[in-house]
N, C-alpha and C positions, 0 to 999 in steps of 0.2 A: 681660754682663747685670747682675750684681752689681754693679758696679762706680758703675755711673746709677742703678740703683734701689733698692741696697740698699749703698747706703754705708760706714755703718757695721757690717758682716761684710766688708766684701770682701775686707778682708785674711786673712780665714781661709780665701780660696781656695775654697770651698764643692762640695762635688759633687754632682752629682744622677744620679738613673740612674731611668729609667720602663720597670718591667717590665709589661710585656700578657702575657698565658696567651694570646691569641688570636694572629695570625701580622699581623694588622696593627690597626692606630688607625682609629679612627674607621670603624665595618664598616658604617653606613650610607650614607657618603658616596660617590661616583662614585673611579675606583683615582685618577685625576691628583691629586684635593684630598687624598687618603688619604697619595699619597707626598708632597705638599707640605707635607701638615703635618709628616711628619717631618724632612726637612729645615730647617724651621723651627727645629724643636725642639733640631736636631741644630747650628742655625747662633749656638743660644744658648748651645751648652755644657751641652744634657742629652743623655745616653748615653740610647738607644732600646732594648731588650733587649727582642725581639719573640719571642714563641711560647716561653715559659720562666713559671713559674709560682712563688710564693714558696710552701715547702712548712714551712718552718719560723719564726719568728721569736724571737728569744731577746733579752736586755740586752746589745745592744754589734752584733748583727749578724743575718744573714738568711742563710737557706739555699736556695737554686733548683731546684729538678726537675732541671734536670743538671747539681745536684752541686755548683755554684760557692757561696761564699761572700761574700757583701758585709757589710763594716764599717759601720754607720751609729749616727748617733745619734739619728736622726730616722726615723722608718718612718709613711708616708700611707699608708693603706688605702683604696680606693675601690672599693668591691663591687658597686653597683646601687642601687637601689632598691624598699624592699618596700613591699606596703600596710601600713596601719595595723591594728594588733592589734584597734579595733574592729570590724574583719568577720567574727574569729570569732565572735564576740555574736551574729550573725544567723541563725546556724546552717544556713546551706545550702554546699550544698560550693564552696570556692574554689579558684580559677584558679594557674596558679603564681604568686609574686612576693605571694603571701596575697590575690591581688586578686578581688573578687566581680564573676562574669559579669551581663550586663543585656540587656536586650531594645536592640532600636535607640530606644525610646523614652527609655531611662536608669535606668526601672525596675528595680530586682535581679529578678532571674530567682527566681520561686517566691516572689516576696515584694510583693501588691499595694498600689501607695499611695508604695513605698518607691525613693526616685532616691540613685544613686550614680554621683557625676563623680569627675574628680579619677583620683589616681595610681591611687584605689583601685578603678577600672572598667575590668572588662575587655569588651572591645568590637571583633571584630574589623573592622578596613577593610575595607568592600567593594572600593577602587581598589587596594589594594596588598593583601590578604589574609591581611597579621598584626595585633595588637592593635595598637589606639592607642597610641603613644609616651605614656611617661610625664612628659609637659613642659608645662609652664605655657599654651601656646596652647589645646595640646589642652582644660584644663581651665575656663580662662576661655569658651571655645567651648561645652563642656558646658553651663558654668555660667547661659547665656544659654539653652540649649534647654530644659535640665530647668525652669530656673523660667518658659517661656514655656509649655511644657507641663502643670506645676501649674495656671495660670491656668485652662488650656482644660479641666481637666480640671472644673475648680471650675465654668468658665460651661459644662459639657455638652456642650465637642467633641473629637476626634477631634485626640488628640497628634499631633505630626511627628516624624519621623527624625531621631537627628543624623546630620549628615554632616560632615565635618571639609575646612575648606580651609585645606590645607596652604599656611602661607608657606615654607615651604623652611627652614632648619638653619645658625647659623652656629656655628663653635667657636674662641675667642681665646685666641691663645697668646702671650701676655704682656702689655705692654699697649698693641704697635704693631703686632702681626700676627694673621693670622686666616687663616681657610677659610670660605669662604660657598659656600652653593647654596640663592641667591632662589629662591621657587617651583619648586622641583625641575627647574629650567634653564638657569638662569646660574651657570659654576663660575667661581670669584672667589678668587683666593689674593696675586694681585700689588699689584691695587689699591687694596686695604684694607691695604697700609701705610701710603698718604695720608691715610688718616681716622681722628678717634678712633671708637676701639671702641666706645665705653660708648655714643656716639650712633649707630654704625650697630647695636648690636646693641637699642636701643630703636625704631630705625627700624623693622629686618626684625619685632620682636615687633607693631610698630604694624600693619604691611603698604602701609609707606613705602616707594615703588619705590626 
C-alpha cells in the first residue's frame, strides 16, 4: 500500500496496527461486510487488534488492556463524536454524546420556537429504535424539515415529522476498497474495487442507485 501511495516513506517500511475496544469493525454493518472489511485491511498490511483497548499512552509507546506494549511514533485516536458545548447553554438536560433531545418536529424538547438538527439532535427512529446516526444525510434531511417547518409554523400550520430515509452506509478503506450496504439491502465489498470511491461515495450521499 505504501509503496503506490506513499512513496516517499515506504522505505521506512511503516506499520500500522488498529486497535477496536469492541470485538469487531464496523458494528452497524451486516457480519459478511464486518469480516470483509477486515480483511481488506488486513490485505493492506494493517494488523486488526480487535477487543483490546489502549489504556495508557506515553512518548514512544502505548499500553493495551492485556498488558501488551506497542512502539509508535504516531498515535490516531478516534473516539466518537460529541455535541457541541453549545447545548449546555440551553439548559435542559442532555442526551449522552452532550446531544439535546427534540420532539419529531425538531424542536428541543422544553424549549418552544427552538429547532435542533444536526449531530447535535437526539431523535429516536421509529424504524430501527435507536437515535439518529450522527452523519451528514441525517443532518442535511433535518435541515430540510426543520426549515419547511419554520415556514408552517410562520404561515399558521401544523409541522410535520421527520422521518429519515435511510440511503444505506458506505466505509472506504484506502482509496480502491470499500463496504457498502445501498439502502440497507445490497451488501457490496467486491465490486467497488472497480469504482472510484470519491464518486461512488457522492453517489450513495446523492441517493444515486
Amino acid at each position: 500500500m505504501f509503496k503506490h501511495e506513499y512513496p516517499q516513506i515506504a522505505d521506512l517500511e511503516p506499520r500500522i496496527i488498529l486497535i477496536e475496544a469492541s470485538n469487531t469493525l464496523l458494528a452497524p454493518y451486516p457480519e459478511r461486510l464486518r469480516a470483509a472489511a477486515v480483511r481488506q485491511l488486513e490485505s493492506l498490511g494493517v494488523e486488526v487488534r480487535l477487543g483490546v483497548k489502549v489504556t495508557q499512552a506515553h512518548l514512544g509507546h502505548v499500553i493495551l488492556s492485556d498488558g501488551d506494549a506497542i512502539e509508535t511514533h504516531t498515535l490516531v485516536w478516534a473516539a466518537g463524536v460529541e455535541g457541541s458545548p453549545l447545548a449546555r447553554s440551553l439548559g435542559v438536560p442532555l442526551e449522552r454524546g452532550g446531544r439535546v433531545p427534540v420532539n419529531a418536529d425538531l424542536t428541543a424538547v422544553g424549549l418552544d420556537g427552538v429547532y435542533v438538527i444536526g449531530d447535535l439532535a437526539y431523535l429516536i427512529d421509529p424504524a430501527t429504535g435507536r437515535p439518529h446516526p450522527q452523519v451528514i444525510p441525517v443532518a442535511i434531511q433535518q435541515a430540510k424539515t426543520a426549515a419547511a417547518n419554520i415556514i408552517a409554523r410562520i404561515d399558521g400550520r401544523e409541522p410535520k415529522p421527520f422521518s429519515y430515509f435511510d440511503k444505506g452506509m458506505m466505509a472506504t478503506i484506502g482509496r480502491s476498497r470499500a463496504v457498502a450496504w445501498p439502502f440497507n439491502r445490497v451488501r457490496l465489498h467486491r465490486l467497488l474495487r472497480m469504482v472510484d470511491m470519491a464518486d461512488a461515495a457522492l453517489a450513495l450521499a446523492a441517493g444515486v442507485p
